[in-house]
C-alpha positions as CSV (number, residue, x, y, z in Angstrom):
1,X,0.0,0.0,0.0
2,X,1.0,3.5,-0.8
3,X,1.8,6.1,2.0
4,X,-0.7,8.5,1.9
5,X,-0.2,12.3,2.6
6,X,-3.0,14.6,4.0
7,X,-3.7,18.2,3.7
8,X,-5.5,21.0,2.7
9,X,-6.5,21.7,-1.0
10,X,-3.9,24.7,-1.6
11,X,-0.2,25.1,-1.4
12,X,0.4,26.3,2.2
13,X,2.7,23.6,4.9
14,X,2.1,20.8,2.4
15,X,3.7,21.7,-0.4
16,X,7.1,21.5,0.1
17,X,6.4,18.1,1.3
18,X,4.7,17.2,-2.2
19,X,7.9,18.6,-3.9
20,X,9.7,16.3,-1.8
21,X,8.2,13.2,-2.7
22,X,7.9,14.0,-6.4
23,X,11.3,14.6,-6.8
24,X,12.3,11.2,-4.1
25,X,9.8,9.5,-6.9
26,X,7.7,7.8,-3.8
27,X,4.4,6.2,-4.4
28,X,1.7,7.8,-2.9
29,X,-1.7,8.9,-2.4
30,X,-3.1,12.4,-1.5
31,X,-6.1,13.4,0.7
32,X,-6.8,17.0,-0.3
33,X,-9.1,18.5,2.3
34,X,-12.0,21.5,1.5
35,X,-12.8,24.2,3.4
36,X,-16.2,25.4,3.2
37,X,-17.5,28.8,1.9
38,X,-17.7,32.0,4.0
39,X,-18.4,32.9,6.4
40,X,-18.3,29.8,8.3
41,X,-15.3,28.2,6.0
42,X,-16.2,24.4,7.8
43,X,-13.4,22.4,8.4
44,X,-15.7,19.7,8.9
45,X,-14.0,17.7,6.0
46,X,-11.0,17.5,8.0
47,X,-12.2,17.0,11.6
48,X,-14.2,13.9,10.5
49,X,-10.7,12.4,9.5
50,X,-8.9,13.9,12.8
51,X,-10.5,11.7,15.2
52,X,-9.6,8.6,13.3
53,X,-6.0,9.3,13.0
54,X,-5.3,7.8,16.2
55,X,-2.6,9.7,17.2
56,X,-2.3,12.5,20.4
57,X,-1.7,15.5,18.4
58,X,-3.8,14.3,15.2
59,X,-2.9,17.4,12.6
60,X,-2.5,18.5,9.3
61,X,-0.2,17.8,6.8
62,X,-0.1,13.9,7.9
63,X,1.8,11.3,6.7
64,X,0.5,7.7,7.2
65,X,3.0,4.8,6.1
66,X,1.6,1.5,7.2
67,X,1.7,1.3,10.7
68,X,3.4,4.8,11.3
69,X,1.7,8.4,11.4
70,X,3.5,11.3,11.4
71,X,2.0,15.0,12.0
72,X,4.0,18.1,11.7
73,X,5.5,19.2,8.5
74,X,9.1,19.2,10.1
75,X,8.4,16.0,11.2
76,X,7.3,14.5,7.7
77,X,9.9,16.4,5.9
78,X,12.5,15.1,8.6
79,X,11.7,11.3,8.0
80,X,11.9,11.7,4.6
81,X,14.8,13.4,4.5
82,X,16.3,10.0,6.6
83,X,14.3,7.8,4.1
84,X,15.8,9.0,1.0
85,X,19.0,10.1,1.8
86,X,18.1,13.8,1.8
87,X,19.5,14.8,5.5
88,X,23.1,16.0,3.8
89,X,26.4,13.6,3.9
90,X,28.0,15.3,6.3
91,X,27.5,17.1,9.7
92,X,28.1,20.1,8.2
93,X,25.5,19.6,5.7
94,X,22.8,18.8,8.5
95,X,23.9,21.3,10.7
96,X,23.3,23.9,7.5
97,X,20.1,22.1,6.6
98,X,18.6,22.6,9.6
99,X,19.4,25.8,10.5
100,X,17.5,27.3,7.0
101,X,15.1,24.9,7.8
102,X,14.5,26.5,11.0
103,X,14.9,30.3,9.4
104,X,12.7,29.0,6.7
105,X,10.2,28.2,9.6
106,X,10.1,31.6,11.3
107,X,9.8,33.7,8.0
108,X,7.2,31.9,6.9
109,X,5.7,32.8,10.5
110,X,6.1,36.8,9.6
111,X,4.3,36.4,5.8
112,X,1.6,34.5,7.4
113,X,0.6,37.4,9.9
114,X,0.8,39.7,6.8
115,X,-1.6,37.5,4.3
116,X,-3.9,36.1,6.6
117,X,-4.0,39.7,8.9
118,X,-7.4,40.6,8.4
119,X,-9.4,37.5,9.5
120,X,-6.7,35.5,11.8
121,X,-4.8,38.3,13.3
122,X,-7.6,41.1,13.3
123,X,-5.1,43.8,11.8
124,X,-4.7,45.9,8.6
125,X,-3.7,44.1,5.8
126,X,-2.7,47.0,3.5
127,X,-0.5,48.5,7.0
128,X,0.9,45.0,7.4
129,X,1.5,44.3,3.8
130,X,3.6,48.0,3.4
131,X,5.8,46.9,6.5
132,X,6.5,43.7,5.2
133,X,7.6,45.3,2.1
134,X,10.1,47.8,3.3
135,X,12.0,44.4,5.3
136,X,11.8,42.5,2.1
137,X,14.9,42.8,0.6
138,X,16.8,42.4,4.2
139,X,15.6,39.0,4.7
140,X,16.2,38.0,1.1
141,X,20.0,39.2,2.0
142,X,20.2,37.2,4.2
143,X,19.6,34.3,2.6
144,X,21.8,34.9,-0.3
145,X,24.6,35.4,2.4
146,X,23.7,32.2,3.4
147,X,23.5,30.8,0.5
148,X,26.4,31.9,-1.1
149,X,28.1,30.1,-4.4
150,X,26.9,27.1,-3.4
151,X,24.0,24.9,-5.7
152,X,22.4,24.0,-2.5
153,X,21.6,24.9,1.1
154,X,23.8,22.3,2.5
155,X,26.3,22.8,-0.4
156,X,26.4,20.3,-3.5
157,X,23.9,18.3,-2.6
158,X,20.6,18.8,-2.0
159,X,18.9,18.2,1.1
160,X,15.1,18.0,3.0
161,X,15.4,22.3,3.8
162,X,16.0,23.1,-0.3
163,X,12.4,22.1,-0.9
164,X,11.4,24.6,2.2
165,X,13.3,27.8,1.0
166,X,12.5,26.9,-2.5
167,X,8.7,27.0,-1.5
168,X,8.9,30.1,0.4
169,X,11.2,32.1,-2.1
170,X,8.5,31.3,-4.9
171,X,5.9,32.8,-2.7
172,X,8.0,36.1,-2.5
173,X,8.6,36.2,-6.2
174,X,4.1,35.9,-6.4
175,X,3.6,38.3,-3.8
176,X,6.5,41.0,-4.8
177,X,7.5,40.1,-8.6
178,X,10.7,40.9,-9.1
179,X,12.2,40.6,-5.6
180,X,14.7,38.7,-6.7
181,X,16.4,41.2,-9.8
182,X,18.9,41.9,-7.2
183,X,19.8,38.3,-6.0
184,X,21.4,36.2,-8.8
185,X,22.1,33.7,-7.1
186,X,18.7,33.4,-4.9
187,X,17.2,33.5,-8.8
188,X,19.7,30.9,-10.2
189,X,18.7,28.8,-7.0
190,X,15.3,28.8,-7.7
191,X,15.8,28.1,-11.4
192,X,17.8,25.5,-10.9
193,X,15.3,23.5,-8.6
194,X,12.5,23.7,-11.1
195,X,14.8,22.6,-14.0
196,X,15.2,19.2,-11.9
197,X,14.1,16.8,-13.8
198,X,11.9,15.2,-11.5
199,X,10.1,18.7,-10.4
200,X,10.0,19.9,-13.5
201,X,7.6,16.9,-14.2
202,X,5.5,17.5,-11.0
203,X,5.5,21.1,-11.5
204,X,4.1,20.1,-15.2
205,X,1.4,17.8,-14.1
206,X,-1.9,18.2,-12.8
207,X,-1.5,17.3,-9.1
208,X,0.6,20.5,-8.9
209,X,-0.6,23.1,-7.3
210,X,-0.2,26.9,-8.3
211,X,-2.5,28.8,-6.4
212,X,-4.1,28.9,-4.1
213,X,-1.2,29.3,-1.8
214,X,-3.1,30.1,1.7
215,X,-6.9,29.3,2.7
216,X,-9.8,31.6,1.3
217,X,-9.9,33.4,4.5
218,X,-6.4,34.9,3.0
219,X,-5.8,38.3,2.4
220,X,-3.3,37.4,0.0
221,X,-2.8,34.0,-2.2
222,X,-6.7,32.5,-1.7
């Protein structure tokens, strides 16, 4: 039987996962989850499913091999990463996948208070949106420091935390086209990924996913 991967019908925690096992070539089977209109958006869907997962902190994205369940996208991403020989050869390379993985983890913590602001966070989008802006390009530095001259994260081979920052640095380039003009080798990175063979199918076929990128709650990428 094929492991099967649960989520939402959008882009959001799941996706790098998805990339993941499409380039890894794993057999398996999606359950994408919808929400219901507004203004209720019913999760019902979902939380029919949660309480037969029979685990203590049933969630999605969940990954059910067999006998073993696995919530938390780390957590997925991480045993993957071990089952495929994506984790990085070296110390240095885990040490310098997790740590992105990590960053990767709190950014993506910052752009969601932006795009889901107005029903989630009760702010101003438009206020939230214009700060996040003006900070842009410093966390993109960043990330090209990090990233240097090397093809990958954790160097020259790739590893679990490329299909992370790949995800969120093709959400910048949607929400603020042309972010990237003045980071080569951020650009080169991401062209790179999608020229992999294996992505480059997924990213080709109908079970990917475009938009949306967030629920339809979402100020920005419903």
């Amino acid at each position: 039987m094929p492991a099967v991967l649960g989520y939402w019908n959008l882009r959001g925690l799941g996706q790098p996962i998805r990339l993941m096992l499409a380039y890894t070539g794993e057999e398996y089977e999606e359950k994408r989850y919808e929400m219901g209109p507004a203004p209720e958006y019913s999760r019902e869907q979902w939380l029919t499913d949660k309480t037969k997962l029979g685990v203590p902190f049933a969630n999605i994205p969940y990954y059910k091999d067999g006998d073993t369940i696995i919530v938390q996208s780390r957590a997925i991403m991480m045993h993957l990463a071990r089952k495929h020989n994506l984790y990085g050869s070296t110390e240095a390379e885990k040490i310098k996948a997790d740590e992105i993985a990590s960053q990767v983890l709190d950014t993506l913590m910052s752009f969601i208070q932006v795009c889901l602001a107005t029903y989630f966070y009760k702010t101003d989008y438009k206020t939230k949106k214009e700060e996040f802006l003006k900070g842009l390009p410093n966390i993109l530095k960043s990330y090209s420091d990090f990233l240097g001259d090397n093809s990958w994260v954790g160097g020259k081979n790739i590893t679990y935390a490329d299909f992370n920052l790949y995800e969120l640095l093709d959400w910048f380039r949607m929400f603020s086209p042309g972010c990237l003009d003045q980071f080569s080798n951020l650009a080169g990175y991401c062209k790179n990924f999608e020229a992999l063979p294996a992505i480059k199918k997924y990213m080709a076929s109908a079970q990917f996913i475009k938009n949306p990128v967030f629920g339809p709650f979402a100020d920005w990428g419903a």
